[in-house]
PQR file of N, CA, C, O and H, with PARSE charges and radii, in Angstrom:
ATOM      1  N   UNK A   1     -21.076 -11.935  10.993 -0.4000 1.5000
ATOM      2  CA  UNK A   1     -19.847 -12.330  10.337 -0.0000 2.0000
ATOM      3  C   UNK A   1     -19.382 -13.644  10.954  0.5500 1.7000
ATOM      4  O   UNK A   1     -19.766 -13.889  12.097 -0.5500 1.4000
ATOM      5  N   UNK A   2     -18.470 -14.655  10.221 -0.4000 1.5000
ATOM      6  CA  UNK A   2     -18.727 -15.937  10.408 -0.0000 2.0000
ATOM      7  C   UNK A   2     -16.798 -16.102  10.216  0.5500 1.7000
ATOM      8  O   UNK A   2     -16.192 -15.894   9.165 -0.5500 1.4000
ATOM      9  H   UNK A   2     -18.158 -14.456   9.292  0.4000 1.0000
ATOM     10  N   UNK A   3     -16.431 -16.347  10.998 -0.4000 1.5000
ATOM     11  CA  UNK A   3     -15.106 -16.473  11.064 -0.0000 2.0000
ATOM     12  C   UNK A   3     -14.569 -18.223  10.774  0.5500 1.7000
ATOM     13  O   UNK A   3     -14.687 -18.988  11.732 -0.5500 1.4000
ATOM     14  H   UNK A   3     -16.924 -16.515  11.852  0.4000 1.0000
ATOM     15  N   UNK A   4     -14.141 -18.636   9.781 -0.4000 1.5000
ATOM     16  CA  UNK A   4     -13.676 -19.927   9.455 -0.0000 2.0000
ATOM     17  C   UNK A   4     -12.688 -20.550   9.791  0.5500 1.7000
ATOM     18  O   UNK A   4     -11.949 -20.382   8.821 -0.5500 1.4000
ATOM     19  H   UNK A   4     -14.045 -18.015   9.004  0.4000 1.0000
ATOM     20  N   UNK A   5     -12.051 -21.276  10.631 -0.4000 1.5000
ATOM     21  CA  UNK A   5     -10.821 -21.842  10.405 -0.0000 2.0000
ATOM     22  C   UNK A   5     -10.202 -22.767  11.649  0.5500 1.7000
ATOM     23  O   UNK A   5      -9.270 -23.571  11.679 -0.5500 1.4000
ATOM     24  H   UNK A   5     -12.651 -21.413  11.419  0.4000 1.0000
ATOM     25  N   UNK A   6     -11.185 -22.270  12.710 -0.4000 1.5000
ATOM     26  CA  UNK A   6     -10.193 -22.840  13.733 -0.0000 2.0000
ATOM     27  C   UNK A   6     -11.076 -24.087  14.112  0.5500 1.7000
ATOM     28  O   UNK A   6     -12.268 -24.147  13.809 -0.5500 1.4000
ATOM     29  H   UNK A   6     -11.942 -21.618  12.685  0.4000 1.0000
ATOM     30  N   UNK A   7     -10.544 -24.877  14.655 -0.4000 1.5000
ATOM     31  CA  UNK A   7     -10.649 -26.755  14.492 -0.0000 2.0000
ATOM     32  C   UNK A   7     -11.645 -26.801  15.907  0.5500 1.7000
ATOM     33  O   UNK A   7     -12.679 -27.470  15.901 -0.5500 1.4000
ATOM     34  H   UNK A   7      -9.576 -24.828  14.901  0.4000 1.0000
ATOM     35  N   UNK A   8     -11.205 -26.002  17.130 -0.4000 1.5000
ATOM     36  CA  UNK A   8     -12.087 -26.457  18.339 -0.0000 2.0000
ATOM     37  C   UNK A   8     -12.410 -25.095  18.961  0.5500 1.7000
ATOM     38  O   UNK A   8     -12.097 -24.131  18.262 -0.5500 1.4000
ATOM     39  H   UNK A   8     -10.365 -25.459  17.135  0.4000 1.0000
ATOM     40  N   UNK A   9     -13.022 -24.818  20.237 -0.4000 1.5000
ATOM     41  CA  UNK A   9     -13.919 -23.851  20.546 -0.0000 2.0000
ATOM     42  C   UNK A   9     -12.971 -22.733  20.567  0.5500 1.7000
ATOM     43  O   UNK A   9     -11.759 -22.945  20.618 -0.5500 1.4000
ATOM     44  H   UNK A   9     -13.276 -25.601  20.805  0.4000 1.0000
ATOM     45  N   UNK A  10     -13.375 -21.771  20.538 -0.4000 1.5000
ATOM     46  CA  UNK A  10     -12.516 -20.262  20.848 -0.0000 2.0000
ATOM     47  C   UNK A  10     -12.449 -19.668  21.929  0.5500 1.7000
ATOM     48  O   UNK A  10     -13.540 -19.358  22.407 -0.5500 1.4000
ATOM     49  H   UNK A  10     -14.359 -21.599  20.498  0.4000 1.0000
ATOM     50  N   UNK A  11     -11.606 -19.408  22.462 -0.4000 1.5000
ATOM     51  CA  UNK A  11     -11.658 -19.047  24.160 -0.0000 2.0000
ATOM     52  C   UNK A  11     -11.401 -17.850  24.094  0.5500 1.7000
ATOM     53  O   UNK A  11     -11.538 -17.334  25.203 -0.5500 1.4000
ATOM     54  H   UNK A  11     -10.720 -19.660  22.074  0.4000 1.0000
ATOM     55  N   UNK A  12     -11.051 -17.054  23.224 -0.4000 1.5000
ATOM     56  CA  UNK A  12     -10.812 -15.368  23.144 -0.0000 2.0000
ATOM     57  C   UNK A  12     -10.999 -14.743  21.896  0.5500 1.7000
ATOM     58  O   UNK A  12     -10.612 -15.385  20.920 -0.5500 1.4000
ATOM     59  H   UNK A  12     -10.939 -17.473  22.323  0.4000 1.0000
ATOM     60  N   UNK A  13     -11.658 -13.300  21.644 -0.4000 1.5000
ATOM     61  CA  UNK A  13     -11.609 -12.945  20.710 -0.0000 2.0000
ATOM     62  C   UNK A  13     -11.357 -11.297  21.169  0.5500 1.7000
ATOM     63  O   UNK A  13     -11.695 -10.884  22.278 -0.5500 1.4000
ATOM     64  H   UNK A  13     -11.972 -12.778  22.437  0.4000 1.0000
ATOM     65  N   UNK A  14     -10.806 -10.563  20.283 -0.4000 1.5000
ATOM     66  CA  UNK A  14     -10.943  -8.854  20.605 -0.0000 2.0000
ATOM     67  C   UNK A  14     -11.023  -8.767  18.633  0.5500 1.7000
ATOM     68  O   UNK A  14     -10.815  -9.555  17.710 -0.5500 1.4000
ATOM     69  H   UNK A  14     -10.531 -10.898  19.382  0.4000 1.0000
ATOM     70  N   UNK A  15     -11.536  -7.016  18.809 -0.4000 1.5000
ATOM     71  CA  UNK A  15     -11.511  -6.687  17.687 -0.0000 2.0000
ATOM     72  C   UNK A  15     -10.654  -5.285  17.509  0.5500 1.7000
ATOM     73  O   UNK A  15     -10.982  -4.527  18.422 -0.5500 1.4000
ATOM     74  H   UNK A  15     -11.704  -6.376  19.558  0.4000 1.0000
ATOM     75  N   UNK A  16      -9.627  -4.662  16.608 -0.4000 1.5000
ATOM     76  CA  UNK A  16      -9.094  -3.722  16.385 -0.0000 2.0000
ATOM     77  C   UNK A  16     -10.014  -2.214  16.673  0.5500 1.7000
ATOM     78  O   UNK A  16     -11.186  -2.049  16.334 -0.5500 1.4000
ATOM     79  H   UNK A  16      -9.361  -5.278  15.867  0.4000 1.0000
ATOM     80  N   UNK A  17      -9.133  -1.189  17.390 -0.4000 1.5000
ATOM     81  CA  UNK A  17     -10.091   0.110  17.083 -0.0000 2.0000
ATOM     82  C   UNK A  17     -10.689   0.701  16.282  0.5500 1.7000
ATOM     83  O   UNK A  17     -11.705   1.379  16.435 -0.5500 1.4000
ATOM     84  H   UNK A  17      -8.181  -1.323  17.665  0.4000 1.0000
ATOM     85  N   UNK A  18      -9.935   0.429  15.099 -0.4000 1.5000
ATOM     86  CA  UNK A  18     -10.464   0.925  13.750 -0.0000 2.0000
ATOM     87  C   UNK A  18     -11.261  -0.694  12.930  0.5500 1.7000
ATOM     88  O   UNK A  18     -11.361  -0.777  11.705 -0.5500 1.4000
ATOM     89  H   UNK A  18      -9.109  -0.121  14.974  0.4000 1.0000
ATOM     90  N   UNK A  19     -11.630  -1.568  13.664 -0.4000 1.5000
ATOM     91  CA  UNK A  19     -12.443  -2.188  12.966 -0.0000 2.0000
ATOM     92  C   UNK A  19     -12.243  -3.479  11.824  0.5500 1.7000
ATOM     93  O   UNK A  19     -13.105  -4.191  11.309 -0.5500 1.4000
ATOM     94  H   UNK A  19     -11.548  -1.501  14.658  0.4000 1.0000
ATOM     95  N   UNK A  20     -11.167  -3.478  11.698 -0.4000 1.5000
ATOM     96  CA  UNK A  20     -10.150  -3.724  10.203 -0.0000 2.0000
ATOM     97  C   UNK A  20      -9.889  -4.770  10.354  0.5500 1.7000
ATOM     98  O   UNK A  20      -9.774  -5.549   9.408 -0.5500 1.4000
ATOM     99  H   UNK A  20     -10.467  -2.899  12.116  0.4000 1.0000
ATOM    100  N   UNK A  21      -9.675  -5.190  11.900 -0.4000 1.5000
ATOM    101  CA  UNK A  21      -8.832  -6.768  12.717 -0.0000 2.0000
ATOM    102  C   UNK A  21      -9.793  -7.494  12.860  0.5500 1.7000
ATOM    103  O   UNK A  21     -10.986  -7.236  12.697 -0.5500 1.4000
ATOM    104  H   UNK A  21      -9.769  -4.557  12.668  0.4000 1.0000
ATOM    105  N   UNK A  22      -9.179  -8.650  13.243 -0.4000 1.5000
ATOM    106  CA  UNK A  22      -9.573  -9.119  14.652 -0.0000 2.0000
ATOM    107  C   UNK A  22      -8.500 -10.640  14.543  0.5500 1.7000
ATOM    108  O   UNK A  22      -8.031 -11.275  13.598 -0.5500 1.4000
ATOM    109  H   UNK A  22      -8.210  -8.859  13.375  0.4000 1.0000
ATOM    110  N   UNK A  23      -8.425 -10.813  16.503 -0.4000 1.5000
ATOM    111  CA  UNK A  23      -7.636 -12.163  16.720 -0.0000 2.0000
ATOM    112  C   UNK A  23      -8.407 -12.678  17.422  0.5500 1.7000
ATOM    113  O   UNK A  23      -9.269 -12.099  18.083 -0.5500 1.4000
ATOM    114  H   UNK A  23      -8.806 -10.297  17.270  0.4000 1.0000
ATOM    115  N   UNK A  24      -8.133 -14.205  17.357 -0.4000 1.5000
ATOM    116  CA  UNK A  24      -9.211 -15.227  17.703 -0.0000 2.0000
ATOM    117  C   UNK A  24      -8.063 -15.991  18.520  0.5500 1.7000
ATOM    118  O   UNK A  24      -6.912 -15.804  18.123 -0.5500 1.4000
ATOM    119  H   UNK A  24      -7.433 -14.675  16.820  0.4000 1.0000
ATOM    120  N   UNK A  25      -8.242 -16.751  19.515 -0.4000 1.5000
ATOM    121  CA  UNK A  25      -7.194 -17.810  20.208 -0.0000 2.0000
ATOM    122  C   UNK A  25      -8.426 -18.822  20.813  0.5500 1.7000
ATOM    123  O   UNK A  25      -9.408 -18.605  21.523 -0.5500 1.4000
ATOM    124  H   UNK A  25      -9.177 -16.902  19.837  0.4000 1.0000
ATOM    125  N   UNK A  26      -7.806 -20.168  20.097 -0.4000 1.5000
ATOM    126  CA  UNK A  26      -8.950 -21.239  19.969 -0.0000 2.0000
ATOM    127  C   UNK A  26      -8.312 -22.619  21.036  0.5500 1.7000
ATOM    128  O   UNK A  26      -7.141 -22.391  21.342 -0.5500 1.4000
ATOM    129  H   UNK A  26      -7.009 -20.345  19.520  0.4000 1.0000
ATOM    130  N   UNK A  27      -8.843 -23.936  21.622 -0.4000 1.5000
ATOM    131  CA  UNK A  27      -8.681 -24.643  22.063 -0.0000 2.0000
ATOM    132  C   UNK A  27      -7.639 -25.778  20.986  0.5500 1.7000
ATOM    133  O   UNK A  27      -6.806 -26.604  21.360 -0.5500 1.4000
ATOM    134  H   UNK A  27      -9.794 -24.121  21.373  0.4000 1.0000
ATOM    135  N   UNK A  28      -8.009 -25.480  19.783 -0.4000 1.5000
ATOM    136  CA  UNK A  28      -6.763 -26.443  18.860 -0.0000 2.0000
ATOM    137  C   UNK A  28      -5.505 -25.644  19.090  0.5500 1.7000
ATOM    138  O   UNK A  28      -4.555 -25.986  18.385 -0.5500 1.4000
ATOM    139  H   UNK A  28      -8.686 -24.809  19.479  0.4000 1.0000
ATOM    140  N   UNK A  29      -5.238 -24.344  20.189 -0.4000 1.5000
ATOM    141  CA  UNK A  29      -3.526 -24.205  19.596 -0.0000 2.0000
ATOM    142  C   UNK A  29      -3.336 -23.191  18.777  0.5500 1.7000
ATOM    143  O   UNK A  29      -2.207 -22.709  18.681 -0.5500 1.4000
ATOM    144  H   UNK A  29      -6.009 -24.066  20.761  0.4000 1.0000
ATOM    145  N   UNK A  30      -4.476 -22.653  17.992 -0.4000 1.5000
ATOM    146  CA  UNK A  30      -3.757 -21.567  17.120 -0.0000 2.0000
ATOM    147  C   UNK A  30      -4.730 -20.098  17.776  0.5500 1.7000
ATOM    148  O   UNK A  30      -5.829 -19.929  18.304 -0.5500 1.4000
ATOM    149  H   UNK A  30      -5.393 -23.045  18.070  0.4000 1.0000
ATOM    150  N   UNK A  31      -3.471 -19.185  17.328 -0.4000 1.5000
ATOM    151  CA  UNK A  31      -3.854 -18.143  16.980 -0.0000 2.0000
ATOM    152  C   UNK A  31      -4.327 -17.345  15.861  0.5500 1.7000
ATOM    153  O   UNK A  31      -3.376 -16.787  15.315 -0.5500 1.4000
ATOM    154  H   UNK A  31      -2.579 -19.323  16.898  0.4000 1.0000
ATOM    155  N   UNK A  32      -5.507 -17.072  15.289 -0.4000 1.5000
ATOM    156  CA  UNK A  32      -5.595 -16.190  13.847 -0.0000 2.0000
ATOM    157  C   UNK A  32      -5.965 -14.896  14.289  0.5500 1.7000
ATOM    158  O   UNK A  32      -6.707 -14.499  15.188 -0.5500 1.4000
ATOM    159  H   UNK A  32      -6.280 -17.526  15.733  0.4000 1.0000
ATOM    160  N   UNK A  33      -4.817 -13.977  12.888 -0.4000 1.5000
ATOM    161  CA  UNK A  33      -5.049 -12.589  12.674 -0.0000 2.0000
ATOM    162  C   UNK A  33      -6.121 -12.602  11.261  0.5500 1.7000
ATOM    163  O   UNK A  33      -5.887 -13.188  10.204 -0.5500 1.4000
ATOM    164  H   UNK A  33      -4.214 -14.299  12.158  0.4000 1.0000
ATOM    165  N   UNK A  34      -7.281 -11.822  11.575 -0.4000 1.5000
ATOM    166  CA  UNK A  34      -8.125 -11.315  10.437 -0.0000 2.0000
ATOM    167  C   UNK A  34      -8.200 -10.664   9.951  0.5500 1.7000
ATOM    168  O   UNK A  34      -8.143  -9.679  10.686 -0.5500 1.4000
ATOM    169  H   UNK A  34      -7.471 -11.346  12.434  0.4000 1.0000
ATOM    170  N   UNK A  35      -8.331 -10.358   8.908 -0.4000 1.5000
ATOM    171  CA  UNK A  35      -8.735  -8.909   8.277 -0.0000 2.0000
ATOM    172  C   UNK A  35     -10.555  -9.217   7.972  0.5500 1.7000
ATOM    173  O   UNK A  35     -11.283  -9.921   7.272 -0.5500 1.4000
ATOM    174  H   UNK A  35      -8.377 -11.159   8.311  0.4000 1.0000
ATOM    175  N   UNK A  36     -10.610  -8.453   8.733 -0.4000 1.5000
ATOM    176  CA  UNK A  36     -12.630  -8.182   8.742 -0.0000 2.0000
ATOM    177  C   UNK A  36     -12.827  -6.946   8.087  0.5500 1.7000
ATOM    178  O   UNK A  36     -14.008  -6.599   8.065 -0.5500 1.4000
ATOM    179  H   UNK A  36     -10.019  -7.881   9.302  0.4000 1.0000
ATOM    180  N   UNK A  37     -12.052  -6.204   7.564 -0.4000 1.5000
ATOM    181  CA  UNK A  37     -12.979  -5.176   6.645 -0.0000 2.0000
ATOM    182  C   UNK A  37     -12.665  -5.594   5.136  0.5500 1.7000
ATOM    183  O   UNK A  37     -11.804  -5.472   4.263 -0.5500 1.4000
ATOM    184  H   UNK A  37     -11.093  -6.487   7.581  0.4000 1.0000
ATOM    185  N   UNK A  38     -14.247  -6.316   5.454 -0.4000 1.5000
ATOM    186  CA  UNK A  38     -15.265  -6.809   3.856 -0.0000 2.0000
ATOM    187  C   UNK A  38     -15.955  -5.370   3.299  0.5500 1.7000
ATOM    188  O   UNK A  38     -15.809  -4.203   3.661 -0.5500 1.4000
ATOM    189  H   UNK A  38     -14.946  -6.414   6.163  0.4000 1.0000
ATOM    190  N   UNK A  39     -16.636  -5.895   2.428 -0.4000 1.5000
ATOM    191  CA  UNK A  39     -17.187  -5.223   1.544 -0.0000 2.0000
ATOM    192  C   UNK A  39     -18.437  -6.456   0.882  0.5500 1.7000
ATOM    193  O   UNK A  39     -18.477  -7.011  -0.217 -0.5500 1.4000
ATOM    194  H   UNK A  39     -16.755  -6.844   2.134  0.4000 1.0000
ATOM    195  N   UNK A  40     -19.619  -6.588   2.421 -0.4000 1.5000
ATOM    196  CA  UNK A  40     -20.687  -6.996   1.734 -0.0000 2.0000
ATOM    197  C   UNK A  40     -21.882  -7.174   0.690  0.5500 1.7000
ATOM    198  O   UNK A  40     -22.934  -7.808   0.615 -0.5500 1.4000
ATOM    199  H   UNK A  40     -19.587  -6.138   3.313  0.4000 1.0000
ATOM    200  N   UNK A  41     -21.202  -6.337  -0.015 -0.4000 1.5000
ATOM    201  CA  UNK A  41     -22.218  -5.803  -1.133 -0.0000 2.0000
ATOM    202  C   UNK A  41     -21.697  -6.572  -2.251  0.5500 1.7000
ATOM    203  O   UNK A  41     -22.251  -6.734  -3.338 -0.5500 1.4000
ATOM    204  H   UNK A  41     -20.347  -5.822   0.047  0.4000 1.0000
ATOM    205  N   UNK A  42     -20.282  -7.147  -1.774 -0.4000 1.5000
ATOM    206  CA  UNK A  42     -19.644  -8.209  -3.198 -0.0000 2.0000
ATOM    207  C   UNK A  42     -19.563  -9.572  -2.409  0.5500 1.7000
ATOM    208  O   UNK A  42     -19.128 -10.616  -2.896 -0.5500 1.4000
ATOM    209  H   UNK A  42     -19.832  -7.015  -0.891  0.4000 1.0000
ATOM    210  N   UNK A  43     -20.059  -9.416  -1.075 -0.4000 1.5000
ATOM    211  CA  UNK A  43     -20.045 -11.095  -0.368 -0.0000 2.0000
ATOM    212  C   UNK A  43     -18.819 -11.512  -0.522  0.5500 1.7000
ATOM    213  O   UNK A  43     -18.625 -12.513  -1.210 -0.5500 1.4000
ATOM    214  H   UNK A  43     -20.413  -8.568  -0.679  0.4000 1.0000
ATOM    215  N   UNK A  44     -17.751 -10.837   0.083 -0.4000 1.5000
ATOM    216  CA  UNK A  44     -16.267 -10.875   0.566 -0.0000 2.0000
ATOM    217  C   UNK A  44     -16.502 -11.825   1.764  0.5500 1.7000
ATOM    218  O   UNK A  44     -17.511 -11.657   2.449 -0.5500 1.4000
ATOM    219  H   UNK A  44     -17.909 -10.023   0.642  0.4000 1.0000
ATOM    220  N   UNK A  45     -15.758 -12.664   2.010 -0.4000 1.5000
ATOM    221  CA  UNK A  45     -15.414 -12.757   3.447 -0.0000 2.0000
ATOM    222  C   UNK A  45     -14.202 -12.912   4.180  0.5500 1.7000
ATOM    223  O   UNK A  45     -13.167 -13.205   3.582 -0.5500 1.4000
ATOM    224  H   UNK A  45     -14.939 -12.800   1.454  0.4000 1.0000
ATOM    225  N   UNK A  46     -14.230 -12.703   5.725 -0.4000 1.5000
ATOM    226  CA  UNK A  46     -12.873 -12.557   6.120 -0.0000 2.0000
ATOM    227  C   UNK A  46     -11.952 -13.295   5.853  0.5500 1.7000
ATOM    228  O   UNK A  46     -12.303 -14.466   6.001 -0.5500 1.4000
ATOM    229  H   UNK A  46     -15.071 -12.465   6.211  0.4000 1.0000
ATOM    230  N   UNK A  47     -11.148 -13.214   5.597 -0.4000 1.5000
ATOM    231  CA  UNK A  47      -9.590 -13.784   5.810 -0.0000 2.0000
ATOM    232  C   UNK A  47      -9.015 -13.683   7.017  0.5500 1.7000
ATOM    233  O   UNK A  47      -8.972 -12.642   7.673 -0.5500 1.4000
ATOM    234  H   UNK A  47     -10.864 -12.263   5.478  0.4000 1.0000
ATOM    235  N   UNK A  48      -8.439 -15.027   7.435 -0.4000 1.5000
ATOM    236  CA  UNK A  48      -7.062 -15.263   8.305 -0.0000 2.0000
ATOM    237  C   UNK A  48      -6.260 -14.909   7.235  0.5500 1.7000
ATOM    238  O   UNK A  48      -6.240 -15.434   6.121 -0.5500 1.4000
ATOM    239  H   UNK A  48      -8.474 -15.872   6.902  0.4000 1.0000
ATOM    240  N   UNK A  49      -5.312 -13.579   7.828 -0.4000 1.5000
ATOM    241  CA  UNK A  49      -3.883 -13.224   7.353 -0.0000 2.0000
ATOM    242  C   UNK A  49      -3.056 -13.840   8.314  0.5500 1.7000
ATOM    243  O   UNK A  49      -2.019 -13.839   7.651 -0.5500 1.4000
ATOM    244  H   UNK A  49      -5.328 -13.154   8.732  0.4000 1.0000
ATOM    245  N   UNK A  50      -2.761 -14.337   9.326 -0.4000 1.5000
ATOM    246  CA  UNK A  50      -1.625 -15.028  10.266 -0.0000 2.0000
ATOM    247  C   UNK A  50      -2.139 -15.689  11.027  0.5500 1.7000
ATOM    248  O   UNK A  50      -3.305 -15.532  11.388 -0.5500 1.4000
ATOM    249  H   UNK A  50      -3.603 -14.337   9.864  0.4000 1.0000
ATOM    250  N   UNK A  51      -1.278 -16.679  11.481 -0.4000 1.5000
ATOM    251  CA  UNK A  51      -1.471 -18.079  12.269 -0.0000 2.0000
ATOM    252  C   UNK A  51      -0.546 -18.101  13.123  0.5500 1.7000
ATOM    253  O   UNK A  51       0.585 -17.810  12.734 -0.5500 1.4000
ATOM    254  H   UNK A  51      -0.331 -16.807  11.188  0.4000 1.0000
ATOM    255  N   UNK A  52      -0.698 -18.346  14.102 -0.4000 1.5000
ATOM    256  CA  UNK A  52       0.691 -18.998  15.044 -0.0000 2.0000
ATOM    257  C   UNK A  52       0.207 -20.293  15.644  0.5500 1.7000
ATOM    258  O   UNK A  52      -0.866 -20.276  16.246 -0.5500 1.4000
ATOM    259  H   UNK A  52      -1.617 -18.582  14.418  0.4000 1.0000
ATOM    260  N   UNK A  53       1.031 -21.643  15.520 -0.4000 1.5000
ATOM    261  CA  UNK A  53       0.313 -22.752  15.928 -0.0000 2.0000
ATOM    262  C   UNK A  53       1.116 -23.134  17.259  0.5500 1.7000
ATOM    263  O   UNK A  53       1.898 -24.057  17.034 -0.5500 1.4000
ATOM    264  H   UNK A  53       1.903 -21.657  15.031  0.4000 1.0000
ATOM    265  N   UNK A  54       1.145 -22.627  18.746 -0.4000 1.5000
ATOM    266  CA  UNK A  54       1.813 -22.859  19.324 -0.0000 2.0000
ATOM    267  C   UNK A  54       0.994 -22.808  20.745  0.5500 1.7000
ATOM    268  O   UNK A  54       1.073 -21.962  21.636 -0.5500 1.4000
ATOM    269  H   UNK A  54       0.510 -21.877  18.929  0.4000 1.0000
ATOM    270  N   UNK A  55       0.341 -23.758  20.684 -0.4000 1.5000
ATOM    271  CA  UNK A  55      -0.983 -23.576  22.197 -0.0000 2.0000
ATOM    272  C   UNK A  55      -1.230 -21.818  22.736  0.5500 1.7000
ATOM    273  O   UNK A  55      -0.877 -21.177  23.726 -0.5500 1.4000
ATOM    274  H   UNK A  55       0.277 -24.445  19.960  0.4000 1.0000
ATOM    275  N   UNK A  56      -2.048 -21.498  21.455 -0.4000 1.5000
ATOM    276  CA  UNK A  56      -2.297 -20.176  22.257 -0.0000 2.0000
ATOM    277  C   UNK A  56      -3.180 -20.145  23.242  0.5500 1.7000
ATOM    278  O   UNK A  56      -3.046 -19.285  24.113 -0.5500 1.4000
ATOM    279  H   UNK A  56      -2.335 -22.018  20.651  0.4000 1.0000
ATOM    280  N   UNK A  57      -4.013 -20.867  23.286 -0.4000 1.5000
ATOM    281  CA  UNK A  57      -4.916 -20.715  24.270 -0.0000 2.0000
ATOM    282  C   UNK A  57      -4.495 -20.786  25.365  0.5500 1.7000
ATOM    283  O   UNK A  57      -5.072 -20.131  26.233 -0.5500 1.4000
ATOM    284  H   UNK A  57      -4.122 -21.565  22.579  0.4000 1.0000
ATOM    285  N   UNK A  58      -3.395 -21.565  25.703 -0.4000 1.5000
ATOM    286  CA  UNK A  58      -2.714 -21.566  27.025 -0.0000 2.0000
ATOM    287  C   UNK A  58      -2.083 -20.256  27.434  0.5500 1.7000
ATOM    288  O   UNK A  58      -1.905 -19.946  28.612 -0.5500 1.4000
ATOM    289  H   UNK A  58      -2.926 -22.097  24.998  0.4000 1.0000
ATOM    290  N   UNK A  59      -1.718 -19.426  26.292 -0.4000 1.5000
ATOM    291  CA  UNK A  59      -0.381 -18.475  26.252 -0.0000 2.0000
ATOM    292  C   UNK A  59      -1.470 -17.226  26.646  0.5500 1.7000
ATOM    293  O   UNK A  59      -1.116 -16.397  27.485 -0.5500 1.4000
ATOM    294  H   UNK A  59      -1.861 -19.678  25.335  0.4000 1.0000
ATOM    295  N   UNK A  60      -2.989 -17.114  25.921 -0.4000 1.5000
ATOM    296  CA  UNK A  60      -3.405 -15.917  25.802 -0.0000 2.0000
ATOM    297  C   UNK A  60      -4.414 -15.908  26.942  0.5500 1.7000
ATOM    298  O   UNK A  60      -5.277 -16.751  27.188 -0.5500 1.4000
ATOM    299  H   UNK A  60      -3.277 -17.787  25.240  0.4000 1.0000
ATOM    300  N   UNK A  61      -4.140 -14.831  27.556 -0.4000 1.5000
ATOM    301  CA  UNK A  61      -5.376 -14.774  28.565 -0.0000 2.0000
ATOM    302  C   UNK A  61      -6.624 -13.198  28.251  0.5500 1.7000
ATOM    303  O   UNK A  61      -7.782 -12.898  28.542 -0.5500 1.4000
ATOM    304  H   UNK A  61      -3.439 -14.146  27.355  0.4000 1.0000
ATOM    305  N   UNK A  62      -5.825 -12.783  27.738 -0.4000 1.5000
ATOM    306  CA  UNK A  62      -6.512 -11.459  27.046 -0.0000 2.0000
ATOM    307  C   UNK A  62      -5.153 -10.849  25.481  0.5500 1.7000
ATOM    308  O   UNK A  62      -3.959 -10.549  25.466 -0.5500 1.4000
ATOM    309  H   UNK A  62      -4.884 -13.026  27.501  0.4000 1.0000
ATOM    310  N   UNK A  63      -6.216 -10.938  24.468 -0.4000 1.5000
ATOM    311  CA  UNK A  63      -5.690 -10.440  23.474 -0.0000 2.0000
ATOM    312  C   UNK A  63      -5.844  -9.093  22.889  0.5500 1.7000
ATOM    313  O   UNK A  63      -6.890  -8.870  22.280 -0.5500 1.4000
ATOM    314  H   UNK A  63      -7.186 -11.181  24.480  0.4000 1.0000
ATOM    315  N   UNK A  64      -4.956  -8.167  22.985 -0.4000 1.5000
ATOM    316  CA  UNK A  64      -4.795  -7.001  22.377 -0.0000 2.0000
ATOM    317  C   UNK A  64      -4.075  -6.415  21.260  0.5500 1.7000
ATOM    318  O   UNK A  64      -2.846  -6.365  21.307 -0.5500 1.4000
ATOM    319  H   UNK A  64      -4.106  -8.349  23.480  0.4000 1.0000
ATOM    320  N   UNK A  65      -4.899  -5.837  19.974 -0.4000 1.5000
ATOM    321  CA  UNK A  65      -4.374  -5.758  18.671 -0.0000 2.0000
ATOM    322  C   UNK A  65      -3.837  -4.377  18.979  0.5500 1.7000
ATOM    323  O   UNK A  65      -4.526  -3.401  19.278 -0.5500 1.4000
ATOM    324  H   UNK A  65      -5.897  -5.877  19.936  0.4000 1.0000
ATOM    325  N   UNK A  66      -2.594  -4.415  18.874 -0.4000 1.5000
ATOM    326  CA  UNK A  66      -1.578  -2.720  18.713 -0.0000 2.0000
ATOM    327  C   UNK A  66      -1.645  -2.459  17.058  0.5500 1.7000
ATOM    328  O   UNK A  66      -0.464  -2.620  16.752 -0.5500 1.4000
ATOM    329  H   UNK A  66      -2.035  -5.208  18.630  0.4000 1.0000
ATOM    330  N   UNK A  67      -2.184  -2.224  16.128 -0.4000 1.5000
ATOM    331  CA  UNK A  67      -1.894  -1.723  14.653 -0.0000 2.0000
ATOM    332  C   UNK A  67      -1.969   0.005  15.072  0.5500 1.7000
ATOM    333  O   UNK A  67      -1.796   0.859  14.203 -0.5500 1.4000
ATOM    334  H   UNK A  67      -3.143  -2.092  16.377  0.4000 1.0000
TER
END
């Protein structure tokens, strides 16, 4: 799976327990929330549902999804 969006390298990623998530915190500053449950059989791919553009990489040192 091929995650799109963020401008420079990614310094963190976790994925939800149930599979469904995931957050990414990248060297441009943002944070993205995903929704990763596709349905490859129709060649879906993930979506960023939320952004926060506020130097996450500085902010996040370990990311944990509570849903």
């Amino acid at each position: 799976m091929e995650l799109k969006g963020h401008k420079s390298q990614v310094m963190c990623a976790a994925i939800s327990a149930d599979n469904k998530r995931a957050v990414t915190a990248s060297k441009d500053g943002m944070l993205r929330v995903w929704d990763i449950n596709v349905r490859y059989e129709l060649e879906e791919d993930p979506k960023s549902k939320f952004v926060v553009r506020e130097n996450a990489h500085q902010a996040v040192g370990c990311v944990v999804l509570c849903y």
